[in-house]
C-alpha positions in Angstrom: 0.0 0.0 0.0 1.5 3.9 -1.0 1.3 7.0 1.0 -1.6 8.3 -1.5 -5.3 7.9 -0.9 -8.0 9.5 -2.0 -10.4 10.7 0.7 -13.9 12.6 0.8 -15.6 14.7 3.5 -19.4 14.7 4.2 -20.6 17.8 6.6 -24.0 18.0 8.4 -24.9 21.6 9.4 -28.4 22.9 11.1 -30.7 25.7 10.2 -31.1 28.4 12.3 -33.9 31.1 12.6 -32.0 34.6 11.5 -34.0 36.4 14.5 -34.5 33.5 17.3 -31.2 31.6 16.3 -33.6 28.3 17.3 -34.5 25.8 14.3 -36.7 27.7 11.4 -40.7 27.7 12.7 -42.3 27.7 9.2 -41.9 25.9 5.9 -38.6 25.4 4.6 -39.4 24.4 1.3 -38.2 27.4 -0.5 -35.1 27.5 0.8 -34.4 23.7 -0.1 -35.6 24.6 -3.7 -33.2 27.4 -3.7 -30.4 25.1 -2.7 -31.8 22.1 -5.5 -31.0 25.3 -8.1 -27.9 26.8 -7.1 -26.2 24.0 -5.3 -27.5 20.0 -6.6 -25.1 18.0 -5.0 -25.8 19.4 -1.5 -28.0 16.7 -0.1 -31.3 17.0 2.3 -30.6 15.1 5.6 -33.0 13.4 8.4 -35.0 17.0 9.6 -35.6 19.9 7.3 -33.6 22.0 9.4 -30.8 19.9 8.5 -28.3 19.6 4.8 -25.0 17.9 4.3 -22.2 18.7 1.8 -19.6 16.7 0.9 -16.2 17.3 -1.3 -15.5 14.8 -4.4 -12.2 12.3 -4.1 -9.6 13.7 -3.4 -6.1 13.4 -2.6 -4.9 17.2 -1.3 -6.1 18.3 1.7 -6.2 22.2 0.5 -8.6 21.0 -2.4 -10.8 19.2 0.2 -11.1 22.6 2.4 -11.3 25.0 -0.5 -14.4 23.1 -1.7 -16.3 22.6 1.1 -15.7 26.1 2.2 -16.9 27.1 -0.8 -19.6 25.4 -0.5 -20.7 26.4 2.6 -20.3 30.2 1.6 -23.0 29.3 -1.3 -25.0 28.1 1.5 -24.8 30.8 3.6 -25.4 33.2 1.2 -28.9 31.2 0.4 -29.6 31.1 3.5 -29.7 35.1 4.0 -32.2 35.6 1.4 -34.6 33.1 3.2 -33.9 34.8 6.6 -31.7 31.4 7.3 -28.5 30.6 9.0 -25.9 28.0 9.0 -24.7 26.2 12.0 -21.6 24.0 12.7 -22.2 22.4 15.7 -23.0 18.8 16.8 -26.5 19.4 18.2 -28.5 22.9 17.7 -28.0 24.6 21.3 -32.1 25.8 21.0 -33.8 22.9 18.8 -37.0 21.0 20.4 -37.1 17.7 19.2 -40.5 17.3 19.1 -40.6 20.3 16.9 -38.5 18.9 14.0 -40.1 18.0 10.9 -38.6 15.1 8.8 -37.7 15.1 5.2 -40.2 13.3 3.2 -37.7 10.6 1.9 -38.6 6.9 1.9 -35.2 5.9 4.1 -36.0 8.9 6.6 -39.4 7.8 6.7 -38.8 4.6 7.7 -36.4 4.8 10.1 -38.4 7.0 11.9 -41.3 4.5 11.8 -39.1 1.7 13.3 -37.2 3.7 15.9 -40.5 5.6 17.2 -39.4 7.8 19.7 -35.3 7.4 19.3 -35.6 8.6 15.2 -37.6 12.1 16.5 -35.0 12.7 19.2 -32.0 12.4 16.9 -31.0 16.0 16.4 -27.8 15.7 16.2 -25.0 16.3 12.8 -21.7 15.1 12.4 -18.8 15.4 10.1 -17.8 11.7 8.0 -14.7 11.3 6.5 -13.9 8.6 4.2 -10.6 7.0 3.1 -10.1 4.8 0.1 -8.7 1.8 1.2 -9.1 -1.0 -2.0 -8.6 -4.3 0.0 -11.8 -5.4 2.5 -9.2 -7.0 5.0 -7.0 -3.8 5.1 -9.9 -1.5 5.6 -10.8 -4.0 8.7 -7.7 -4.3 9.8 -7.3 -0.3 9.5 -11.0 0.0 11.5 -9.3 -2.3 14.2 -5.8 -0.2 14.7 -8.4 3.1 14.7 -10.2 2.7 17.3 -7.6 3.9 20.1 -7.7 6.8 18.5 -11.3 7.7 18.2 -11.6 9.6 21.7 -9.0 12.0 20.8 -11.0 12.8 17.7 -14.1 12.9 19.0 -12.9 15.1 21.8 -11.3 17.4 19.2 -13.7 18.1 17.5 -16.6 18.6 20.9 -19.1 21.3 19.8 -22.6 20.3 21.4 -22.4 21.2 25.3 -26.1 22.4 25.0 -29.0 20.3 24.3 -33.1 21.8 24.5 -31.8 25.2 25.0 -29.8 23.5 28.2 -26.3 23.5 29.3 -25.5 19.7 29.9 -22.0 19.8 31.8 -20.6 17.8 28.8 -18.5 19.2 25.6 -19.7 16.4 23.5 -23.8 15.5 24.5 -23.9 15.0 20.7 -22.2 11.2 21.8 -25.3 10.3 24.3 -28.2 11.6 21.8 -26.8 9.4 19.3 -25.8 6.6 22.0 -29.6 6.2 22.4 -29.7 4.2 18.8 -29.1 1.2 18.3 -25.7 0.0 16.3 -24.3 3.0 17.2 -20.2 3.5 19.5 -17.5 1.4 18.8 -17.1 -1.6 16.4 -16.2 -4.7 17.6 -12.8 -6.2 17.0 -12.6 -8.3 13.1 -9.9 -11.0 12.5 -10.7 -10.0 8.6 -13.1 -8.9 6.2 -14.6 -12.2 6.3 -15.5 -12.3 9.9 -17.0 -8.9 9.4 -19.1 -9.9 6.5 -20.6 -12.7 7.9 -21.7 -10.5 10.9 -23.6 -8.5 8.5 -25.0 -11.7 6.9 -26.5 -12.1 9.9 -28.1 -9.2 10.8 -29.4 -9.0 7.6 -30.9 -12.7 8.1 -32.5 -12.0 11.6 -34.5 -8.8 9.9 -32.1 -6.8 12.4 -30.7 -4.4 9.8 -32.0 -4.3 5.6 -28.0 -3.9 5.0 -24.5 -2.7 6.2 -25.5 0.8 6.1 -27.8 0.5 9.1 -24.7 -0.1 11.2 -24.0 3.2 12.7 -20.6 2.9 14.3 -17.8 5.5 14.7 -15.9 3.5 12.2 -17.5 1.2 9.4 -16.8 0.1 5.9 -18.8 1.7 3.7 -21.3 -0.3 1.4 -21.0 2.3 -1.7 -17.3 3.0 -1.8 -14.4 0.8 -1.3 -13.3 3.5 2.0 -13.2 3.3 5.2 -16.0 5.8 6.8 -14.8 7.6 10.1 -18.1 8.9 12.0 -16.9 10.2 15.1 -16.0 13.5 14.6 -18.2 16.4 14.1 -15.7 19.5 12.6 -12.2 19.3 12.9 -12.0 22.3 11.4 -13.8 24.8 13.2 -15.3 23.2 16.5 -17.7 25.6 17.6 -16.9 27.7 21.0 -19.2 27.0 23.9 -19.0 30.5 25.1 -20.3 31.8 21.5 -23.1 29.3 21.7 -24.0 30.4 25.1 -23.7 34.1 24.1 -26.2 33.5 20.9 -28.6 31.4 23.7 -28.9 34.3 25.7 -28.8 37.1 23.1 
């Protein structure tokens, strides 16, 4: 294996309310069309107040930022003409859960219908980074030697201390909200891609999960790429400060 792989970054981000700073109140559909137009790649996520970007395959780092900078500058600047801005953050410090509304899309739709009460309380985004890595029993062997690491990156990249419009005492709450799924922390440990694949198998078999994509750990081998998909972080680029949350809360 070289030093040179190609790697993409998806980025979730919330929509915020230009004069409350909570979650928009009213219909949203306008500014989604607006997006569809000027932006087709960006890509709806689980709640309305919700998109994700992501950059194309890459090998440079600077290419990677440039374009998903870029890309969020578009966004912004959509979102002003709808009254709408853009938050980096791993939960929305003001959202109400049971004020969300869900993107009508059939995988949304369902998941929501079999997790009941745990699909309307995920409010939460996060930042995935994938890593082409050709051979299946490299990229489990790679998920296995990750998995030290994955607290460091989680706790660099901490940005949801506030959940409901509450301080919670914790930098990440993001990590619980999502604990509350099922599938969801660490992956166990995989002698090869064999092992793994015959987990999956069954899953699949027991009506657990429809396919590999249901398993929502911090590290996982993708099902549409041949990369390894890093989940735990939520920006490494700009974590959001908790005292300019807790300034726009109380302003």
């Amino acid at each position: 294996m070289d030093g040179s792989f190609q790697f993409g970054i998806e980025e979730e981000f919330f929509l915020a309310d230009a004069v409350t700073r909570g979650t928009p109140g009213g219909s949203l559909d306008a500014f989604h069309a607006a997006v569809h137009r000027e932006l087709p790649d960006v890509e709806r996520e689980l709640l309305q107040s919700q998109v994700e970007i992501a950059s194309p395959p890459t090998t440079r780092f600077e290419e990677a930022r440039s374009v998903l900078s870029g890309m969020r500058e578009q966004l912004a600047d959509i979102g002003r003409g709808h009254d709408i801005l853009l938050l980096a953050s791993g939960t929305h410090p003001l959202a109400q859960w049971s004020w969300q509304q869900k993107t009508e899309k059939a995988r949304y739709q369902a998941l929501t219908e079999e997790m009941q009460m745990l699909g309307r309380r995920n409010v939460v985004c996060g930042m995935h980074v994938h890593v082409e890595v050709p051979d299946p029993d490299r990229r489990v062997d790679l998920m296995n030697r990750l998995l030290p690491y994955t607290p460091l990156l989680l706790a660099l990249s901490a940005s949801s201390p506030f959940w409901q419009g509450r301080a919670t005492g914790l930098a990440a709450y993001r990590l619980s909200v999502w604990g509350e799924m099922p599938r969801t922390g660490l992956p166990e440990l995989f002698r090869d891609a064999a092992e793994y694949e015959r987990l999956v198998a069954t899953l699949i078999s027991a009506g657990a999960i429809k396919d590999a994509s249901f398993l929502w750990w911090t590290l996982r081998p993708s099902i549409r790429y041949p990369t390894l998909e890093l989940r735990v972080a939520v920006d490494l680029r700009q974590p959001a400060d908790p005292m300019t949350l807790k300034a726009a809360m109380q302003g």
